[in-house]
C-alpha positions in Angstrom: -20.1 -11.3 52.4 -19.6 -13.3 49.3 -21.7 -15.8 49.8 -24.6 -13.2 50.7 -23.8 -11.0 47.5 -24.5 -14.2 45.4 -27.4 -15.0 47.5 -29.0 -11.8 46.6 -27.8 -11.8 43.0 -30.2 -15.0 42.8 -33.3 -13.5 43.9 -32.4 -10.2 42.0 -32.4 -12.3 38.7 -34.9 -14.9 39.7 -37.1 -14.8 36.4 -40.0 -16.8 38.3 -39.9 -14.5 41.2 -39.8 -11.5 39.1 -42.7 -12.6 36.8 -44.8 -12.8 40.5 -43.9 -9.8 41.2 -45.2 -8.1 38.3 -48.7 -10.7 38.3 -48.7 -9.5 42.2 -48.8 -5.8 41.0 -51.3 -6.2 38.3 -53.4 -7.9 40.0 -53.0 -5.5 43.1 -53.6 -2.7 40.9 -56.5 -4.1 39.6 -58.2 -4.9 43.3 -56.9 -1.0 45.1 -58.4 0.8 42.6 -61.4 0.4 42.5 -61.6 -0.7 46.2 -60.4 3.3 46.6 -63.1 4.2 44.0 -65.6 2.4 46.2 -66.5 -0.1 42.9 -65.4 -3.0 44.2 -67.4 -4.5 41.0 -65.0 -2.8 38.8 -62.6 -5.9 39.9 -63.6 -7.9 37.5 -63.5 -7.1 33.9 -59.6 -5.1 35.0 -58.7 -8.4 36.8 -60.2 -10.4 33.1 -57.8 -8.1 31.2 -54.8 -8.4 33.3 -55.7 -12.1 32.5 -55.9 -12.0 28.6 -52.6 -9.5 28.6 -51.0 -12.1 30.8 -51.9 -14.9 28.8 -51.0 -13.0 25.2 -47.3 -11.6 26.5 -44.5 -11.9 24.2 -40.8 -11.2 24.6 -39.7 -8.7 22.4 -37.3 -5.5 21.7 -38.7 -2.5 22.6 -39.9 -1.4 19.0 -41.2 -4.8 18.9 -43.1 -4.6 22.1 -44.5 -1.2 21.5 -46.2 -2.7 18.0 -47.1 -5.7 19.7 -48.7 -3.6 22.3 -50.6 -1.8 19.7 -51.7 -4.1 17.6 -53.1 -6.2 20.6 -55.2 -3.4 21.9 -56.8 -3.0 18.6 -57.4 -6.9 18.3 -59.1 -6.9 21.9 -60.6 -3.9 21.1 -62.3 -4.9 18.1 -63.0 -8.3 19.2 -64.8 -7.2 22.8 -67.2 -4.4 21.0 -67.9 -6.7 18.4 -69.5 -9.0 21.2 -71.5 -6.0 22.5 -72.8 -4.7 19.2 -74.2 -7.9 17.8 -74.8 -9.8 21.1 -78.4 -8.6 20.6 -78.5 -10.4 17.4 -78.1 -14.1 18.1 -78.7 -15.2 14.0 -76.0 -12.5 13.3 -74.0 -13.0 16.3 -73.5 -17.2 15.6 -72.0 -15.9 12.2 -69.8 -13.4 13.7 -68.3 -15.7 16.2 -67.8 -18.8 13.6 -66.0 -16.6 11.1 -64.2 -14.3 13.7 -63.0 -17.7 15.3 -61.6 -19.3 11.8 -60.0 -16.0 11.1 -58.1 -15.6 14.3 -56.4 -19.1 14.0 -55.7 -18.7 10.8 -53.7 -15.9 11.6 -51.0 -18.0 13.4 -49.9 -18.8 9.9 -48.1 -15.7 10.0 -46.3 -16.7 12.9 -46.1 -17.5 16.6 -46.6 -13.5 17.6 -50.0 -13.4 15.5 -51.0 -16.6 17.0 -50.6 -15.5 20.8 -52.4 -12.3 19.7 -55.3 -14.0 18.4 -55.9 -16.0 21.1 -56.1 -13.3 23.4 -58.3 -11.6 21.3 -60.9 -14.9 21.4 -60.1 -14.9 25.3 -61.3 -11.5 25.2 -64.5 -11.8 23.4 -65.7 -14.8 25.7 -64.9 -12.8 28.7 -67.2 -9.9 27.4 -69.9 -12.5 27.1 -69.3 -13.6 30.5 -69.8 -9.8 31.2 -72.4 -8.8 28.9 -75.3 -9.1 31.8 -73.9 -6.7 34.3 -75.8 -3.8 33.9 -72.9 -1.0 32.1 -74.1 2.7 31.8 -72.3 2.8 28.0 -72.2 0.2 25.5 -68.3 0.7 25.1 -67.8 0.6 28.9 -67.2 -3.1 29.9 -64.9 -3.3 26.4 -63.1 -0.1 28.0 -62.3 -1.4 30.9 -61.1 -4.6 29.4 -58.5 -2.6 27.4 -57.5 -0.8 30.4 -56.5 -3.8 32.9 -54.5 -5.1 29.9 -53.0 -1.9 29.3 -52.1 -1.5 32.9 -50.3 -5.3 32.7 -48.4 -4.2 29.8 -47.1 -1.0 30.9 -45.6 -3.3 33.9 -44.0 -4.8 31.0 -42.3 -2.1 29.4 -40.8 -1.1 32.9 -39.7 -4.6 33.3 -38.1 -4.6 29.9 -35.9 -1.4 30.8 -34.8 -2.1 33.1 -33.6 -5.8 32.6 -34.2 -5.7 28.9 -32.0 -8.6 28.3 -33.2 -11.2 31.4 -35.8 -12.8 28.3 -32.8 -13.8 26.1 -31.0 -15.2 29.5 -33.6 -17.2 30.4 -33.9 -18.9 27.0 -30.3 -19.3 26.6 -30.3 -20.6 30.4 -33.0 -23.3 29.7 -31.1 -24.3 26.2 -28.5 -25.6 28.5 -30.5 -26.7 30.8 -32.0 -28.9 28.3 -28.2 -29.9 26.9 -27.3 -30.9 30.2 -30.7 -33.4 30.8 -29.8 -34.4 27.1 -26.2 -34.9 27.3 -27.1 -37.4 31.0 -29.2 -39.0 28.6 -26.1 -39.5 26.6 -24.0 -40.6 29.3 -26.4 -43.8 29.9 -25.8 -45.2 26.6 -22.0 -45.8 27.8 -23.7 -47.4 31.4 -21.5 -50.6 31.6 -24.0 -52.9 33.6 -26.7 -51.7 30.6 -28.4 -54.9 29.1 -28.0 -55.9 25.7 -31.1 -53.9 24.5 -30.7 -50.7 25.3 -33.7 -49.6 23.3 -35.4 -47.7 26.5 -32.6 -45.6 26.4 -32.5 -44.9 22.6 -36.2 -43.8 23.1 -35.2 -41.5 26.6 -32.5 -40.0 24.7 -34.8 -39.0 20.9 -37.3 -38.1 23.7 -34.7 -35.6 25.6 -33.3 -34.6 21.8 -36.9 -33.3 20.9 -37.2 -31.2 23.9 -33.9 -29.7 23.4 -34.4 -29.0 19.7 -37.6 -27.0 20.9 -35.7 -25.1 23.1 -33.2 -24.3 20.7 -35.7 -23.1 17.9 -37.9 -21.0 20.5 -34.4 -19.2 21.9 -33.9 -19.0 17.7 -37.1 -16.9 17.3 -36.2 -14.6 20.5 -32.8 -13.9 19.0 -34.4 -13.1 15.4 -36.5 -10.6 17.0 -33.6 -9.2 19.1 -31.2 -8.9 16.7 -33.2 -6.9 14.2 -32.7 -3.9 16.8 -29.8 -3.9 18.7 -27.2 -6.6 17.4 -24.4 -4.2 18.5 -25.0 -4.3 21.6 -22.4 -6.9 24.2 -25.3 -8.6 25.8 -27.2 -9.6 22.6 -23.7 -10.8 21.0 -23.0 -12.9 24.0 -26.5 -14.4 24.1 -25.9 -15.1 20.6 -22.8 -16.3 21.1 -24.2 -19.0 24.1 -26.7 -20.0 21.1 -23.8 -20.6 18.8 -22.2 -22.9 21.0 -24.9 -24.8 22.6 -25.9 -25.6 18.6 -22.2 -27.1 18.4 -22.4 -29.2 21.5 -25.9 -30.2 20.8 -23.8 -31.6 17.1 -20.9 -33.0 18.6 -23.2 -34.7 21.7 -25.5 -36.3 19.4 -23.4 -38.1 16.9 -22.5 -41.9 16.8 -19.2 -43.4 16.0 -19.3 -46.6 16.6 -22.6 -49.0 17.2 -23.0 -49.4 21.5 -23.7 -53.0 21.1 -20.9 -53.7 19.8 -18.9 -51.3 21.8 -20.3 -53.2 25.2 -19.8 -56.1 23.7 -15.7 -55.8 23.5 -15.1 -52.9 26.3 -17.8 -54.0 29.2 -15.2 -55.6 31.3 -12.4 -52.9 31.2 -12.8 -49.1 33.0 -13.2 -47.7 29.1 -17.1 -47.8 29.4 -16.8 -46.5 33.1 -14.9 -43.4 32.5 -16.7 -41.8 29.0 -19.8 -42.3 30.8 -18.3 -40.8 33.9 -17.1 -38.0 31.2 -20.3 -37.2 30.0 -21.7 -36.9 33.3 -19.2 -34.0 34.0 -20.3 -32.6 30.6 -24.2 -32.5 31.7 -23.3 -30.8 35.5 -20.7 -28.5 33.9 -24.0 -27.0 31.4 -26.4 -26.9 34.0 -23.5 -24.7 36.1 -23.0 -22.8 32.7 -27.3 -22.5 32.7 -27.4 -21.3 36.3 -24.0 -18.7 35.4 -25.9 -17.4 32.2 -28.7 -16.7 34.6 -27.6 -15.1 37.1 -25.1 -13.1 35.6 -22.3 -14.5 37.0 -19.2 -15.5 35.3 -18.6 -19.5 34.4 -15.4 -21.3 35.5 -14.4 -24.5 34.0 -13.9 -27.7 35.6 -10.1 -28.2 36.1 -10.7 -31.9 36.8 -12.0 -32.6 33.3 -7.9 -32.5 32.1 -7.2 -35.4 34.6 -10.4 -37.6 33.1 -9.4 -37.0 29.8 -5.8 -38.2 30.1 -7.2 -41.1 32.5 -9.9 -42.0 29.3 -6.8 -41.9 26.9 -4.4 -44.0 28.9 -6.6 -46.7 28.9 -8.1 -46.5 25.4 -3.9 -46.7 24.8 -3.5 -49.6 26.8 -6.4 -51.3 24.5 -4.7 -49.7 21.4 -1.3 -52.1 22.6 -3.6 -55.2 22.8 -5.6 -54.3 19.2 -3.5 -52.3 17.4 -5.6 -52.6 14.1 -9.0 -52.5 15.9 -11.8 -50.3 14.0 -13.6 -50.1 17.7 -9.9 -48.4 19.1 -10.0 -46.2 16.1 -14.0 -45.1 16.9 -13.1 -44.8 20.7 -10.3 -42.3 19.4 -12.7 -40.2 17.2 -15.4 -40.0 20.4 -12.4 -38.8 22.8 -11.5 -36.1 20.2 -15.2 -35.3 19.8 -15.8 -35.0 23.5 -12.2 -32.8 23.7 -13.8 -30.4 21.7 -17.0 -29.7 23.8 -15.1 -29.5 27.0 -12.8 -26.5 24.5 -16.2 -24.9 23.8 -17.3 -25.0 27.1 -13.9 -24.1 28.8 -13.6 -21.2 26.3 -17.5 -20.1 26.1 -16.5 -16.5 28.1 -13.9 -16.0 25.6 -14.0 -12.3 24.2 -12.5 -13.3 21.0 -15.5 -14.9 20.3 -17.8 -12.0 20.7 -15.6 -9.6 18.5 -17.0 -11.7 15.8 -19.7 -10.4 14.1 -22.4 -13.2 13.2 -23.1 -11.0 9.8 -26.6 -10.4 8.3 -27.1 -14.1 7.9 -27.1 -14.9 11.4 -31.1 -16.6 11.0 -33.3 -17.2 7.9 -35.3 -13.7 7.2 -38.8 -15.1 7.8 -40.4 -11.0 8.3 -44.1 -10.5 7.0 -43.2 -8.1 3.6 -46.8 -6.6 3.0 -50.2 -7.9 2.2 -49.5 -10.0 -0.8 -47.3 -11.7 2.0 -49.4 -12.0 4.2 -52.2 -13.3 2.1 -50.0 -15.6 0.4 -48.9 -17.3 3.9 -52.7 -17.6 5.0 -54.2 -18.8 1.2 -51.0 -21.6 1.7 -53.6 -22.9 4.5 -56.7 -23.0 2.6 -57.0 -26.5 2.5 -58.1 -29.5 4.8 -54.4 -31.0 4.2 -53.2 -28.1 6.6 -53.4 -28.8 10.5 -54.0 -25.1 11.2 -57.1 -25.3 8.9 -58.9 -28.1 10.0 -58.2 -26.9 14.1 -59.6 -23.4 12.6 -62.6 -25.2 11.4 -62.8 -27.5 14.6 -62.8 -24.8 16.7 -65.0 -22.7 14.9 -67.4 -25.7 15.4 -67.0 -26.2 18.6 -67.5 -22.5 19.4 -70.6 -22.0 17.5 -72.1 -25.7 19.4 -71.5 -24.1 22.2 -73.1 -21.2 21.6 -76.1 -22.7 20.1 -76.4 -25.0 23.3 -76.4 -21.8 25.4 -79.4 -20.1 23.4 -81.4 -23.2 23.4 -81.0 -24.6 26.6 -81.4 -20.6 28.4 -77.9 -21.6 30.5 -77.4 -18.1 33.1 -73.9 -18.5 33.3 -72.9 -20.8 30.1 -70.3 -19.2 28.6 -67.9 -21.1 30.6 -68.6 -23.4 28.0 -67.1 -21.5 25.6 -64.2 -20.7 27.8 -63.7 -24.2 28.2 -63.5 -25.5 24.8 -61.2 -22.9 23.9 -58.4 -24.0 26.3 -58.7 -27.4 26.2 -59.6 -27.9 22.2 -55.7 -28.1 20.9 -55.1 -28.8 17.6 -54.7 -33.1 18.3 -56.0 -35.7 20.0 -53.7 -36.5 22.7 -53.1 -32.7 23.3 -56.4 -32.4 24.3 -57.3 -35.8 25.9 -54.3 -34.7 28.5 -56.1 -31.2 29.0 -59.8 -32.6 29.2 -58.9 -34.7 32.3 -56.9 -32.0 34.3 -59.2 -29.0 33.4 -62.3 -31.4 34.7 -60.3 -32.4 37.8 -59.4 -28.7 39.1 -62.6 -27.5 38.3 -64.3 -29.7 40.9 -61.3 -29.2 43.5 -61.7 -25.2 43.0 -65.4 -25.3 43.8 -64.8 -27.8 46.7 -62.0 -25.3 48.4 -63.7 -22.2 47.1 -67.4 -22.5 49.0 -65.7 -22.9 52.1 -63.2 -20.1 51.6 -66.6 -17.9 50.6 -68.6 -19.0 53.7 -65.7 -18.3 55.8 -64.1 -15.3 54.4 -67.2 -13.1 53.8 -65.7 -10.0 53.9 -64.8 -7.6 51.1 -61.5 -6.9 51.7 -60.3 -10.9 52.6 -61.5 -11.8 48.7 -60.0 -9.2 47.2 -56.9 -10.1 49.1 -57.5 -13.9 47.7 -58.2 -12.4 44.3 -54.6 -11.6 44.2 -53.4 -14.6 45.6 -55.3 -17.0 43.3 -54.5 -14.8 40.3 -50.9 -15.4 41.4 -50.9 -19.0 41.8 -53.0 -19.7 38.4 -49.7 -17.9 36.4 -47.2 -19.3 38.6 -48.7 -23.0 37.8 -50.3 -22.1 34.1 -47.3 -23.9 32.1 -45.8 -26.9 34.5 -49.1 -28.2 36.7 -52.6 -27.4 34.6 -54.9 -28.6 36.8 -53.3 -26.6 39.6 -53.8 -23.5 37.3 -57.6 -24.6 36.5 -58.3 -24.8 40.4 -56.9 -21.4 40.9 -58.3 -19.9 38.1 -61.8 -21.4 39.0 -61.2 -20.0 42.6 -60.2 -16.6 41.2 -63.7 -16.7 39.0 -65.5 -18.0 41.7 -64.5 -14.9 44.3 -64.8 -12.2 41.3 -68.5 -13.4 41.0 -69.0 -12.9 44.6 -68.6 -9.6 44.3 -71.6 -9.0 42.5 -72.9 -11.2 45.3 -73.1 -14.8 43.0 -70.7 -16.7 44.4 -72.5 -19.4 45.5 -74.9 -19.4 42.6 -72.3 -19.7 40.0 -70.5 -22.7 41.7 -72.4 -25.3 40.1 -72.5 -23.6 36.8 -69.2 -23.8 36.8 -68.8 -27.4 36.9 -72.0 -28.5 34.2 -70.6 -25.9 31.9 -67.1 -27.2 32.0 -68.4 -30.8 31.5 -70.7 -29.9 28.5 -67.4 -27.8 27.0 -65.2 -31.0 27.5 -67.6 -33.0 25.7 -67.8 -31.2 23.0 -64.3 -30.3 22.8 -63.9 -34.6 23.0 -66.3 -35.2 20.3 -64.7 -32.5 18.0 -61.2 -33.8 18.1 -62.3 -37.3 18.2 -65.0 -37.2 15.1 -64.5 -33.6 13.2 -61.1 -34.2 11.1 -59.2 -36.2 13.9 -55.5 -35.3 13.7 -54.3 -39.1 14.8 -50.8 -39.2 14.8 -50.5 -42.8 13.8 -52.2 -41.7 10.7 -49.9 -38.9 9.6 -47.0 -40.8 10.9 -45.9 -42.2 7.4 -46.2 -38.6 6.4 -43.5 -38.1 9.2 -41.3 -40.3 8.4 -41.2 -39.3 5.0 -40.4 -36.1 5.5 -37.8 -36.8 8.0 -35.8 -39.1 5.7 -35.5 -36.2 3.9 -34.3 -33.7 6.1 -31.7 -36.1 7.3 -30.5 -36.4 3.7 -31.0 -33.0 2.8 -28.5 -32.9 6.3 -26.2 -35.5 5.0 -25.7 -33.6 1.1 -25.0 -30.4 3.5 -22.1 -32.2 5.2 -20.6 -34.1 2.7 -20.5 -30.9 0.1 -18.4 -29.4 3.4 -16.1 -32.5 2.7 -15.8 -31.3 -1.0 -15.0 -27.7 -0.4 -14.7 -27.4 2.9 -15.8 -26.7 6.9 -18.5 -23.6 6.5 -20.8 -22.6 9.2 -23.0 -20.9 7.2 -26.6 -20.4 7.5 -27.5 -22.8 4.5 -25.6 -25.4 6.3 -27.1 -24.4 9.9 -30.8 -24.5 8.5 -30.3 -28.5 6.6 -29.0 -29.5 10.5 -31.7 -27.8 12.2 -34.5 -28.8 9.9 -33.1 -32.4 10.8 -33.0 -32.3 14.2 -36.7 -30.5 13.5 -37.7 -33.3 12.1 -36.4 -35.5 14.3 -38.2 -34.5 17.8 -41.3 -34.3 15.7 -41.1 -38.1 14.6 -40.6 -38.6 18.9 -43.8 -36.3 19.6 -46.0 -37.9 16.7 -44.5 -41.5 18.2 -44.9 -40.6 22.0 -48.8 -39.4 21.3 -49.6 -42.3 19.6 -49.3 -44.1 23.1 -52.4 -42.9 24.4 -54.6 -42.9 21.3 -57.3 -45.4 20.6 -57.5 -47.7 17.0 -53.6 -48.1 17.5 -52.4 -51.7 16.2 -50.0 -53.3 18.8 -47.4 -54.2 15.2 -47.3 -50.2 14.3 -46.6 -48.9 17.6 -43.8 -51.2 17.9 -43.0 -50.7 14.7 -42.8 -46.8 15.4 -40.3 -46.8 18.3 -38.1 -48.9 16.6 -37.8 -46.6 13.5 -37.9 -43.6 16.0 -34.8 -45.2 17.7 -33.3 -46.3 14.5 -33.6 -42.4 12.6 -32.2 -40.8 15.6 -29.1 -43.1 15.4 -29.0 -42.7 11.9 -29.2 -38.5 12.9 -26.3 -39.3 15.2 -24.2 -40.6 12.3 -25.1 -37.3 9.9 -23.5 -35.7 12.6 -20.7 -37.5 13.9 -19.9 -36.9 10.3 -20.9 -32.7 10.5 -18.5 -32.7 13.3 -15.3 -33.5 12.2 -16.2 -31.9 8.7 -13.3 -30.4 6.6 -12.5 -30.5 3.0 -11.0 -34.3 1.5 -8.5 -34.0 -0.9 -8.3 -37.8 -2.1 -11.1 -37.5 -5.4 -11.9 -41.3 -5.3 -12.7 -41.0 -1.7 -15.0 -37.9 -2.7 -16.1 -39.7 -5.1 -16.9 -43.2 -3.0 -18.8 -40.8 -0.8 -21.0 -38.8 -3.0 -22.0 -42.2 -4.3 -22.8 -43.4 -1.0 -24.9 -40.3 -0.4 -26.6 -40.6 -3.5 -27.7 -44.5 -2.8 -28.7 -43.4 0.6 -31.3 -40.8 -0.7 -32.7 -43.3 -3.0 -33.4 -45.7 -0.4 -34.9 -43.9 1.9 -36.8 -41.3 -0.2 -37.5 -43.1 -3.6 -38.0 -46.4 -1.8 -36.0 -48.8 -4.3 -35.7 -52.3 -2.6 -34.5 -53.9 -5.4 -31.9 -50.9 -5.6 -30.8 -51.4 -1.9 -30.3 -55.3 -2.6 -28.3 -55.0 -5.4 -26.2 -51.9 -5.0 -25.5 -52.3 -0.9 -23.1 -55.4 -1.0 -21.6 -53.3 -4.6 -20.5 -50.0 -2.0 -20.0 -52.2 1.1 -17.4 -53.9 -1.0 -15.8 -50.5 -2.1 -15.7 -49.1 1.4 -14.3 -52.3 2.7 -11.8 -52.4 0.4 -10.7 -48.9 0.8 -10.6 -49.7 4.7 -7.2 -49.5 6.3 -5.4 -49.8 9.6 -4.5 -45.9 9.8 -6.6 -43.7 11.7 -7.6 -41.0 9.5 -10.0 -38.5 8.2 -10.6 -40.8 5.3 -11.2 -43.6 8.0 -13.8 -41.8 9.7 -15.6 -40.6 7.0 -15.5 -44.8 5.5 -16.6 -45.6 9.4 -19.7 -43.1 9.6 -20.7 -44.1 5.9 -20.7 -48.0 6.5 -22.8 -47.8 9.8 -25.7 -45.3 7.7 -25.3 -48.1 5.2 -25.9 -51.0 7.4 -29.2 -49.2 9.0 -30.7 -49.1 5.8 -32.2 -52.9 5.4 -34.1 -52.7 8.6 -35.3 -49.0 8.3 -36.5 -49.4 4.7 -38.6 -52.5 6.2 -39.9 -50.8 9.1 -41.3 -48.0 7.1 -42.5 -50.4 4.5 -44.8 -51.6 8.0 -46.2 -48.6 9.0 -47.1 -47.6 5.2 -50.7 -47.2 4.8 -52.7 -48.4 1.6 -53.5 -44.6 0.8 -51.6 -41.4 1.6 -53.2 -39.6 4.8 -53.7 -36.1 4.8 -50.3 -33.8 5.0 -49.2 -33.1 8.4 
């Protein structure tokens, strides 16, 4: 009986069988209708604004939802009529769309909600266009109808929301930890035993994993802000909260450094030391993605008891080394790790804790980043006004590439070539590499959509069989939208394929389909390529740049915790996280730059060292934020404010000369204030001197990658 409860418990919380269920309705809902109303052609534009709702869904509390709702109606109001009313006008209606275009991407400088909104709106418009033949009794009625099939998807929404309204924040917190445990196996293959010497590709795999896992954390961030503005009393939002809290911890304590691996393989390879923290880590990584798969389902987490037995293993033979090198500064590091490693398995063996969730997080919990009135709001969108922002020049580029399209249409007489438009707007992101990947796939399932959907016409002539495969394709496109694209452009070309057919021009629209999503590719190519090209190599200095400082914004944030002591605060939460921001975005800018052309062999090489080299340098900011707690020796205080200070200057006020003379100056003090006992004071000396020693070679590398003049700001 147990095992059948759970069973059931799986597929009652299953968030991707849950999210088909709702697309299944919608889209069944959209099909029944008007198959009951004997309109079979009303299909389309509800089935289009199911579509654009489904696309422009956010996760929300109820208030929230119910002004999100609202304020997405209006925009897809507004933006379909506007189509309608000047459509007639080409001259007025090239203006319209360029300007309308900018506008709505500027808008994602107010945020991520405005962002998603406005894209849906620009979805919306192009699907009127593809509409605006189709003989409607009333000017308003195809725009109506538009409304309505996206009202009908959000009302399926709401229900959802009441009656699980807490499954969103789950599945956040559940992919959080997901993405701890892929980071934290990562982890584990840095201690691998048979590694070679130059473990470089898994210094790159493990700032790759770190990236995702930081964008996990900040996107669970911005669902929590929006949660906790409404119901923060509530148990489920506190323990969400609570899961965040922790995993933010771990994520510290998993990605900090205490002593260098080379030099750790180097003296340990041939004992079971290497062997058992890897081992260690690996029981870390299963125990979150248990903990994921718990906070999912609802079910309550128990601890490993074996992790007691391979901690004391781990520690009798790190004492058994201790015998041989009493004195050694590797025992002393290996002693620091263990103690580091104890306290994730007590965060993770006391996660369910009540305790915990009695304490309030306070009004402080996130940084207050609300829109406060116009003069806000214009003051966040003026801030973008200029070529050096990326959300400008994509709102110009796609602006561009919307109004060539257009033009193309009205010149050339194309039936059915607003696909074109479509087409540029999905695969036009805001940089090159973004929208090489999407160019290939969208071309790829266009063609294998046709080729399965002329068949599947021929032989499955009747009525009620494609409205029945309007369902199903409309399923499969969202079920495949966000992990296989050119699965989701097959089913979505098969879904616009069989809602054409209805108006009997199926057939005649297959070809179309496949010129007009060439010609939107091309232009979408050319625009990214020629029309303010964001290359990453070019902006990657600026990237650099601005990570050195977050990581020693990070570092001054720890080491005023050593001077007045451990506070979890949101000042001090904001300097890591801005860090660790910084971070994955120096491994996306690095990993893109991969498949862009002009690249120089030297830079690349170049970049993946100094991407490997700052997230080490990372892991030694917070080896250092983990064992925080206020010094009370003022010359060590001292030694270490100085070190902080020199660090800063290196890296952000790039003083060679400095680095030369000063480094052997503070190398000298550190050494000297060096001493067999394994302390606080140690530590701290330890982390300090290995940040110090990565300074020479980082300094160089970004003297390498350096252009002659500044690039535009990222």
């Amino acid at each position: 009986m147990l095992s059948i409860a759970t069973g059931l418990r799986r597929y009652a919380y299953n968030s991707n069988l849950l999210y088909s269920m709702r697309i299944f309705i919608a889209l069944a809902g959209t099909v029944v209708a008007p198959w009951l109303l004997s309109e079979p052609k009303l299909t389309i534009p509800l089935t289009l604004g199911v579509v654009a709702a489904g696309l422009s869904d956010l996760d929300d509390r109820l208030a929230g939802r119910l002004r999100n709702l609202l304020i997405t109606l209006v925009s897809f109001f507004i933006a379909s009529v506007s189509v309608v009313l000047l459509f007639p006008y080409p001259w007025l209606f090239a203006v319209g769309l360029t300007l309308s275009s900018c506008g709505f991407i500027l808008l994602g400088a107010l945020g991520q909600r405005y962002a998603t909104i406005a894209f849906g709106a620009l979805l919306i418009a192009i699907y009127t266009m593809l509409g605006i033949n189709n003989v409607y009794q009333v000017w308003y009625e195809q725009s109506v109808l538009l409304i309505v099939g996206a009202l009908w998807y959000y009302l399926l929404t709401l229900v959802g929301h009441l009656v699980l309204p807490i499954q969103p924040l789950q599945e956040h917190i559940s992919r959080c930890y997901q993405r701890l445990a892929t980071y934290l196996d990562a982890k584990s293959n840095m201690f691998d035993p048979d590694q070679e010497d130059n473990n470089s590709r898994q210094l790159i795999n493990l700032a790759m994993a770190n990236g995702q896992l930081v964008t996990t954390l900040n996107e669970t961030k911005t669902a929590l802000q929006s949660r906790l503005k409404g119901d923060r009393g509530q148990k489920g939002t506190r323990r969400t909260l609570q899961y965040y809290f922790v995993a933010q911890d771990i994520h510290e304590r998993a990605s900090s450094i205490h002593v260098q691996y080379q030099k750790l393989h180097a003296r340990f390879h041939q004992t079971d030391i290497l062997f058992r923290l890897q081992r260690l880590m690996s029981m870390q990584s299963t125990a979150c993605q248990q903990l994921s798969q718990c906070i999912l389902y609802r079910q309550s987490y128990q601890h490993n008891p074996l992790f007691e037995r391979a901690f004391l293993r781990l520690g009798e033979a790190i004492e058994r080394e201790t015998a041989l090198e009493p004195e050694s500064s590797l025992i002393k590091a290996l002693r620091h790790l263990l103690k580091n490693l104890r306290a994730i398995d007590a965060q993770l063996s006391n996660i369910e804790s009540e305790q915990a969730l009695s304490e309030d997080a306070g009004p402080n919990t996130f940084a207050d980043d609300k829109i406060n009135g116009f003069q806000d709001i214009w003051l966040r969108i003026s801030r973008h006004i200029t070529p050096k922002s990326a959300l400008f020049r994509h709102a110009v580029r796609m602006s561009a590439v919307l109004l060539t399209g257009y033009m193309f249409i009205k010149f050339s007489g194309l039936d059915h070539g607003y696909w074109i438009l479509l087409t540029s707007l999905f695969v036009c992101q805001p940089n090159y590499s973004a929208t090489r990947r999407r160019l290939a796939l969208r071309v790829v399932g266009t063609l294998a959509g046709v080729a399965l959907g002329i068949p599947i016409l021929y032989f499955i002539p009747s009525l009620e069989g494609q409205l029945i495969l309007i369902v199903i394709c409309g399923m499969l496109f969202f079920a495949f939208r966000n992990i296989q694209y050119a699965q989701a452009t097959m089913f979505i070309t098969l879904l616009a394929l069989l809602l054409f057919n209805l108006m009997g021009q199926g057939f005649e629209v297959a070809l179309p389909r496949i010129i007009d999503t060439l010609i939107g590719c091309l232009i979408a190519w050319f625009a990214v390529s020629y029309l303010w090209p964001d290359w990453r190599f070019r902006q990657l200095p600026v990237v650099v740049d601005k990570t050195f400082q977050a990581n020693c914004r990070y570092l001054d944030a720890v080491v005023q915790q050593y001077h007045f002591g451990k506070d979890n605060g949101l000042t001090y939460r904001i300097a890591r996280r801005d860090a660790h921001n910084c971070d994955a975005e120096l491994a996306s800018v690095v990993s893109n730059m991969t498949s862009e052309k002009d690249n120089d062999a030297e830079t690349l090489d170049a970049a993946f060292r100094l991407l490997c080299l700052n997230h080490t340098m990372l892991s030694y900011i917070s080896a250092l934020g983990a064992h925080r707690e206020k010094l009370e020796d003022t010359e060590m205080l001292g030694l270490l404010s100085d070190a902080t200070h020199f660090i800063d200057n290196a890296l952000n006020h790039h003083q060679p000369a400095h680095l030369h003379i000063t480094l052997p100056t503070l190398s000298a003090q550190i050494e000297a204030k060096t001493s067999a006992s394994d302390t606080k004071e140690q530590l701290v000396l330890q982390q300090i001197r290995l940040l110090m020693e990565h300074l020479p070679e980082l300094t160089s590398l970004n003297s390498k990658i350096a252009p002659s003049e500044a690039p535009l700001a990222v």
